[in-house]
N, C-alpha and C positions, 0 to 999 in steps of 0.2 A: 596606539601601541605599534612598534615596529615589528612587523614581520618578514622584512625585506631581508630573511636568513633560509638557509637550505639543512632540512630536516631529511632522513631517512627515509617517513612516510609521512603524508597530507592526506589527512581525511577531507573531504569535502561534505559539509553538512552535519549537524548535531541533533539531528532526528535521533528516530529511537534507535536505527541502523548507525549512525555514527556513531552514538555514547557506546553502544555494543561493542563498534571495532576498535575503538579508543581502548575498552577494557581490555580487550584480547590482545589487543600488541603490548597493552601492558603488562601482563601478567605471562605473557608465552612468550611474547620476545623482547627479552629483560634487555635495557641496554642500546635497545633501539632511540632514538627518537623521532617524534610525531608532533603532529599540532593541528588541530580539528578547523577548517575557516567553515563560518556559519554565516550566510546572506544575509539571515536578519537580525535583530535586535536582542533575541533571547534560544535559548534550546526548545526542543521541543517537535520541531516541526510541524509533520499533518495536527498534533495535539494541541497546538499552540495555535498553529493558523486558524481552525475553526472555530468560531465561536457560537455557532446557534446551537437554538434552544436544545437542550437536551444529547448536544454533540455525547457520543460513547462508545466502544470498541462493538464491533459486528462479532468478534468472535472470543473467546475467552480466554483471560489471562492468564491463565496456568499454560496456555501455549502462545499466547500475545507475549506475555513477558520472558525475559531473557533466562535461558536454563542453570545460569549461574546468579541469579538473584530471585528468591520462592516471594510469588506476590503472598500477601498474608490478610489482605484487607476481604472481608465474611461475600463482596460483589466480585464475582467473577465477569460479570458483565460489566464495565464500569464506564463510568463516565470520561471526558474528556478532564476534568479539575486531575480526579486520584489519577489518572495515567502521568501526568503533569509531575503529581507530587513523589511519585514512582521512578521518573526519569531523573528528577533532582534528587531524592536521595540515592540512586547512582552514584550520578556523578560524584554526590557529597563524600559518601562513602569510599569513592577511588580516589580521588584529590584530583578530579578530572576538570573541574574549571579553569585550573592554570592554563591548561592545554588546550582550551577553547579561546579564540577569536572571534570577538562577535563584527556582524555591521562588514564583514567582508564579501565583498562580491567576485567570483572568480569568474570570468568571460572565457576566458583563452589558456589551455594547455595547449606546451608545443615540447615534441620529444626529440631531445638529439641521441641518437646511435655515438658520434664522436664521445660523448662521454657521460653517455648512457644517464641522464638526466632528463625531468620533465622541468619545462619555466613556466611559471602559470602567471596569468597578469588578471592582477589582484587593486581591485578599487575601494578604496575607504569608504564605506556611504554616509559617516556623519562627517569629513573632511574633504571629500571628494578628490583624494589624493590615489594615483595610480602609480602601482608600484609591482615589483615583480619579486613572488618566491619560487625555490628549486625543493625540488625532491627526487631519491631515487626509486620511489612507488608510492604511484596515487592510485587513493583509495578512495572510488566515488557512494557515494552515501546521499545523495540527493533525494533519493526516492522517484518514482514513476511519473509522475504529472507537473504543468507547470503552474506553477505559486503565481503566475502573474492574471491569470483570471479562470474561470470554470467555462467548463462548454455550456452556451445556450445556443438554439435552434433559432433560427427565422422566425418570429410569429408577426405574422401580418397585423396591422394595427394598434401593435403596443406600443407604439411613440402615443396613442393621441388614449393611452388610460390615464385618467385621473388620481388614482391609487401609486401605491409604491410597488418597484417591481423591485424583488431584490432574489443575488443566486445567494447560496449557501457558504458560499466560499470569500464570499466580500458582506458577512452578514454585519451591520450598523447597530450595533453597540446601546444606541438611544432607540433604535427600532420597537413604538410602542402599538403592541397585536392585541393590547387587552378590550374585550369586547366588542373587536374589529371581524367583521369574515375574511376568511382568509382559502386562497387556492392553490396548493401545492401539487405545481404541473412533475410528474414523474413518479413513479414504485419501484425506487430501486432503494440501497439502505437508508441513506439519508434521509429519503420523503418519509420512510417508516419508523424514522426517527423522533422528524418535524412533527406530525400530525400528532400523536397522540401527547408529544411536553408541549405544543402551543395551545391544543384543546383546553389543556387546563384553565387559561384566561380567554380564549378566545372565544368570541358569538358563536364561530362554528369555522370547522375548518372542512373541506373538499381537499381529497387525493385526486386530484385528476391525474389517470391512466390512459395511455394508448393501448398498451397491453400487460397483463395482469404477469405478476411473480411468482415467484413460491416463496410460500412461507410459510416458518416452524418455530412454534415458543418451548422455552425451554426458561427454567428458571433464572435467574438472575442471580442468587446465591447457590453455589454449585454444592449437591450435599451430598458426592459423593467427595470433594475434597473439606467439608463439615467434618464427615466424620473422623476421612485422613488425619484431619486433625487433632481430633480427641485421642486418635490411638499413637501418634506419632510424632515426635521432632518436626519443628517446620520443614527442613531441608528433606525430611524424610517425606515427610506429606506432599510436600512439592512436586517432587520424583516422581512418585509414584500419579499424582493426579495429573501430570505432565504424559505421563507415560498410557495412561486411560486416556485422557482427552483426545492424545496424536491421533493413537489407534481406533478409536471412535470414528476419527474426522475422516483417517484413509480407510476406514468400511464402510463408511455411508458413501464417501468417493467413487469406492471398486461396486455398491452394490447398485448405487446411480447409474453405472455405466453397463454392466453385467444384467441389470434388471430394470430398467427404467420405467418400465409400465407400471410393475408393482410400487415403487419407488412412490410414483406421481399419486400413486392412488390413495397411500397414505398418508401421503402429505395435505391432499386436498379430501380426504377424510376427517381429518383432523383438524381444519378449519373449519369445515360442519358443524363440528361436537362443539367447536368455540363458538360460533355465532347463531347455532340455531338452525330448524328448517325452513325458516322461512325467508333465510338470506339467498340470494341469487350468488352461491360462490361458483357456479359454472361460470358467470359471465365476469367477476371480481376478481376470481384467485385459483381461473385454471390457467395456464399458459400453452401460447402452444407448441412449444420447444419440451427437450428432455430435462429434468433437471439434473442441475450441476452443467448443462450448455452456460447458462449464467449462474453468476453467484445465488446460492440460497439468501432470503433474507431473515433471519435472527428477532425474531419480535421474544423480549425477556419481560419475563410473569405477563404475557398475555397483554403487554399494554395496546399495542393496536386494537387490539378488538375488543377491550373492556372500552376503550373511546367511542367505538362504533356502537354497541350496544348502550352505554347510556345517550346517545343522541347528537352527542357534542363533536362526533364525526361521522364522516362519512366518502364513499367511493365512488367514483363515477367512470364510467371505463367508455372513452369515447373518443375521439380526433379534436384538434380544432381548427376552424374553419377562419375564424378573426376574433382580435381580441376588440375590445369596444372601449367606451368611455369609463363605462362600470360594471365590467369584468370581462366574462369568457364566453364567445357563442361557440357553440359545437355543431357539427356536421351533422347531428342528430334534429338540431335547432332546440335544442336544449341552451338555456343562458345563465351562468351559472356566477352571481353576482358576488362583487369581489371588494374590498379596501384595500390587499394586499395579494401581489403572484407574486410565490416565492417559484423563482424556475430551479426542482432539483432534480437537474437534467445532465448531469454526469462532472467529467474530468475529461480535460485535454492534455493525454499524455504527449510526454518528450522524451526523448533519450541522453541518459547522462546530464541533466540538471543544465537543460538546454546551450550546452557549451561551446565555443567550436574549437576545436581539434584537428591537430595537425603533426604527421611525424616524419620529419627528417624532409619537412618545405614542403611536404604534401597534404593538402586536405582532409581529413578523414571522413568519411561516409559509412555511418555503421550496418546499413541494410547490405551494402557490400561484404562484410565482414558474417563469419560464421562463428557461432556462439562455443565458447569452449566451458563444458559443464556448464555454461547459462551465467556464468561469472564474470570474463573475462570472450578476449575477439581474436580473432584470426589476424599474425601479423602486427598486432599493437602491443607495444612489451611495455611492462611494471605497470599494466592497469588491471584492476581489479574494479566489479563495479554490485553493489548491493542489490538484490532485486528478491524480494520473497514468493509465498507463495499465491496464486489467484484459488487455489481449493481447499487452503490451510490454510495457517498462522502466519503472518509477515514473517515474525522472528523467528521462527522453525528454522525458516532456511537461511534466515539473516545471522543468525549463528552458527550453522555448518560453514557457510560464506567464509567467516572470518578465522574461525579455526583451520581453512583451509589456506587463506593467504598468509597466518602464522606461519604454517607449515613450509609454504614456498619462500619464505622470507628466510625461515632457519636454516633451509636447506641453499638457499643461495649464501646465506654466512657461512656454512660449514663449507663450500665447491667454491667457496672465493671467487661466485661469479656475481657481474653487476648490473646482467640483463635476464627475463625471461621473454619468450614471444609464444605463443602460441602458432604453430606451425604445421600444414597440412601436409602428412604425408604421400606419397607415390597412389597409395590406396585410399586417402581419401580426396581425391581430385575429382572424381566422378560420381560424386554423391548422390544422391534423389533431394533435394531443396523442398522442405519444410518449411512451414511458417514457426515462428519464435518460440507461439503458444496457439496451440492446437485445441479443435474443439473448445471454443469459445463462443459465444456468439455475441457477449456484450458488446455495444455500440463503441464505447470509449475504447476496445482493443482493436476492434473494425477499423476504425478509423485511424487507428496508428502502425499495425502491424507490418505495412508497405516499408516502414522508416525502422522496423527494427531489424537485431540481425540474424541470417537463416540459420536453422539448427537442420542436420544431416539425420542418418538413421541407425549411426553406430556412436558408442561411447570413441573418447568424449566431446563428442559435435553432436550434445543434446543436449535439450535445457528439458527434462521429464516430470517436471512439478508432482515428485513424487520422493515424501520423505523420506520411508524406508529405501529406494534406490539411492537416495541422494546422501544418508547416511553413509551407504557403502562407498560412493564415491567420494565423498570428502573426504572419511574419515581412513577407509582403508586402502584407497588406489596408490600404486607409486607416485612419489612428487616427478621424480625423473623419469615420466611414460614413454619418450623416445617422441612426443608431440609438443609437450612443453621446452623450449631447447633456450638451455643455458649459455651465456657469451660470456666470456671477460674482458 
């Protein structure tokens, strides 16, 4: 397919952030046009790319999915298949395929000020043919991490294990675990994922932990949107259990941080009550951070621990010291015998769908750059870039996002201008420099936060991963702040 044409706007990426921004420039800026380039072979993205056992959302779809499409399927928790089948009747629904390019690789945007244009150079990956499109706003949709492998750690001596080592992110398709032991190094959501849908066929499976999580089960069919249902229109049931869940997720947020001690206390209360007294959950599943410093992990209808309790799992909270021919020794000297280490030991995030960037013959470096509302950078005009939330819903904010570049889009058709930049005023020159995302403590943001860009301490040079603030800001702030500035 040739795409060697210049569009209005270029989505980059058909995750569930693109098909979203797709919809919204469709339906709010009629008239535009757009054209979605996706790296790989089909939509879908994080959904697509995973495939192990028991792959499924951490957090639930009445705020996972998009506020203008009511998920209706009885799992609010769902799996990776129905998130799948959700994204394509989307798009089916919009007539959003045409608009999609698949098998496109974008490496390189370059923006000229002369005439206020981005050229992106764009490689065929089933013709190997490189070519270049223009647009006058890109709209990045890539998502957080890179698709090209998962972070694994150094472990001394896993060249010479005999077993299969495999991360989560490059899971083998033929990969057979039936009746196999298996050692799943990490607790964070994936590992809580893996252990208790491999349990099912396997001899036995081991979490190995360095340090223990939180974690909270909550059903898996959501019944206060059950009932929603019985009393209401889906769109009405929707709304409404959209509107429960946000506010749910930003009270347990505020009361994480406002009360932490209590917080911890029932949370690690309440894996008691699941596994019993005679489980060791001081040394399993206390941690020793605040929660919400890391993500909660999500265990629905109790499966982690209904595994541990009939036998067919189990936890081990220790270091390791090398791995061997036939499995894990620990620093404990504990040896914890293996056919299969699956390492799920994180994401190595990127910035911007690891692209490189350039505007007007210069480089761009985004750590250099200050976050405007967490969307868009200091100085780089007609980008916009998707990023949700780390204490909420992805799409929470991946739909404020794009009702907000709507907005800038209409407002530069109605002012007849052909540029936006984001531009620091007199008063905000001497900021106090912020990290991106504040109060974190997970590893995978540790490790990347140096490379992303500072957020200041006044609106809007703040990325506040805070709904209701971000409602107001998207939906109510002037387009024309007197910081966004308009060129023709």
């Amino acid at each position: 397919m040739n795409i060697d044409n210049h569009f209005d706007v270029i989505i980059i990426g058909a995750g569930i952030s693109g098909i979203g921004a797709a919809y919204h420039l469709q339906t709010m800026c009629k008239g535009r046009s757009f054209k979605i380039l996706e790296g790989r072979a089909t939509f879908g993205g994080t959904w697509d790319l995973f495939k192990y056992p028991g792959v499924r959302s951490d957090s639930d779809m009445h705020t996972l999915g998009y506020r203008f499409k009511p998920w209706t399927a009885d799992k609010a928790i769902a799996d990776g298949p129905a998130i799948l089948d959700y994204l394509e009747e989307t798009i089916r629904e919009n007539n959003l395929e045409q608009k999609i390019n698949y098998n496109q690789h974008v490496s390189r945007a370059q923006w000229s000020s002369q005439n206020s244009r981005w050229t992106l150079t764009v490689t065929d990956k089933t013709t190997g043919v490189t070519s270049e499109s223009t647009c006058g706003y890109l709209f990045m949709c890539s998502g957080y991490y890179s698709y090209k492998q998962g972070f694994t750690p150094e472990f001394p001596g896993i060249d010479q294990f005999k077993g299969k080592v495999v991360h989560p992110q490059q899971w083998p398709q033929d990969l057979d675990y039936k009746n196999k032991r298996v050692v799943v190094i990490g607790s964070g959501a994936t590992a809580v994922t893996l252990v208790p849908a491999m349990a099912k066929d396997a001899a036995r499976v081991t979490m190995l932990q360095r340090s223990p999580t939180y974690m909270f089960s909550r059903p898996a069919v959501d019944p206060f949107a059950k009932r929603m249902r019985r009393i209401w229109p889906k769109k009405i049931a929707y709304a409404l259990t959209r509107i429960e869940n946000t506010t749910r997720q930003q009270e347990l947020y505020k009361l994480c941080r406002e009360a932490p001690e209590g917080v911890k206390q029932v949370l690690i209360d309440s894996v008691r009550l699941e596994l019993g007294p005679d489980f060791d959950v001081d040394k399993h599943f206390t941690p020793s951070y605040n929660p919400w410093d890391q993500r909660l992990c999500l265990i629905p209808d109790s499966d982690l621990f209904v595994a541990i309790k009939s036998g067919k799992a189990d936890i081990v909270t220790d270091t390791i010291k090398t791995i061997t021919t036939t499995g894990v020794e620990l620093d404990s000297g504990e040896h914890l015998d293996a056919d299969i280490i699956v390492t799920a030991t994180g994401l190595n995030l990127c910035t911007l769908g690891e692209m490189e960037f350039v505007v007007d013959s210069q480089p761009v470096d985004f750590a250099k750059t200050w976050t405007y509302k967490g969307f868009a950078f200091s100085n780089i005009p007609n980008l916009a870039s998707s990023w949700g939330y780390i204490n909420a819903s992805w799409t929470l904010r991946a739909d404020l996002t794009c009702e907000y570049v709507c907005r800038l889009l209409n407002h530069m058709r109605k002012s007849k201008t052909a540029a936006c930049t984001p531009t620091l005023r007199d008063e905000d020159q001497n900021m106090p420099e912020r990290k991106w995302i504040e109060v974190f403590s997970s590893g995978y943001m540790k490790r990347m936060m140096h490379k992303m860009p500072k957020q200041g301490d006044h609106e809007p040079w703040i990325n506040p991963q805070n709904y209701e603030l971000d409602k107001k800001m998207f939906r109510k702030s002037p387009v024309d702040d007197g910081v966004m500035l308009f060129t023709k």
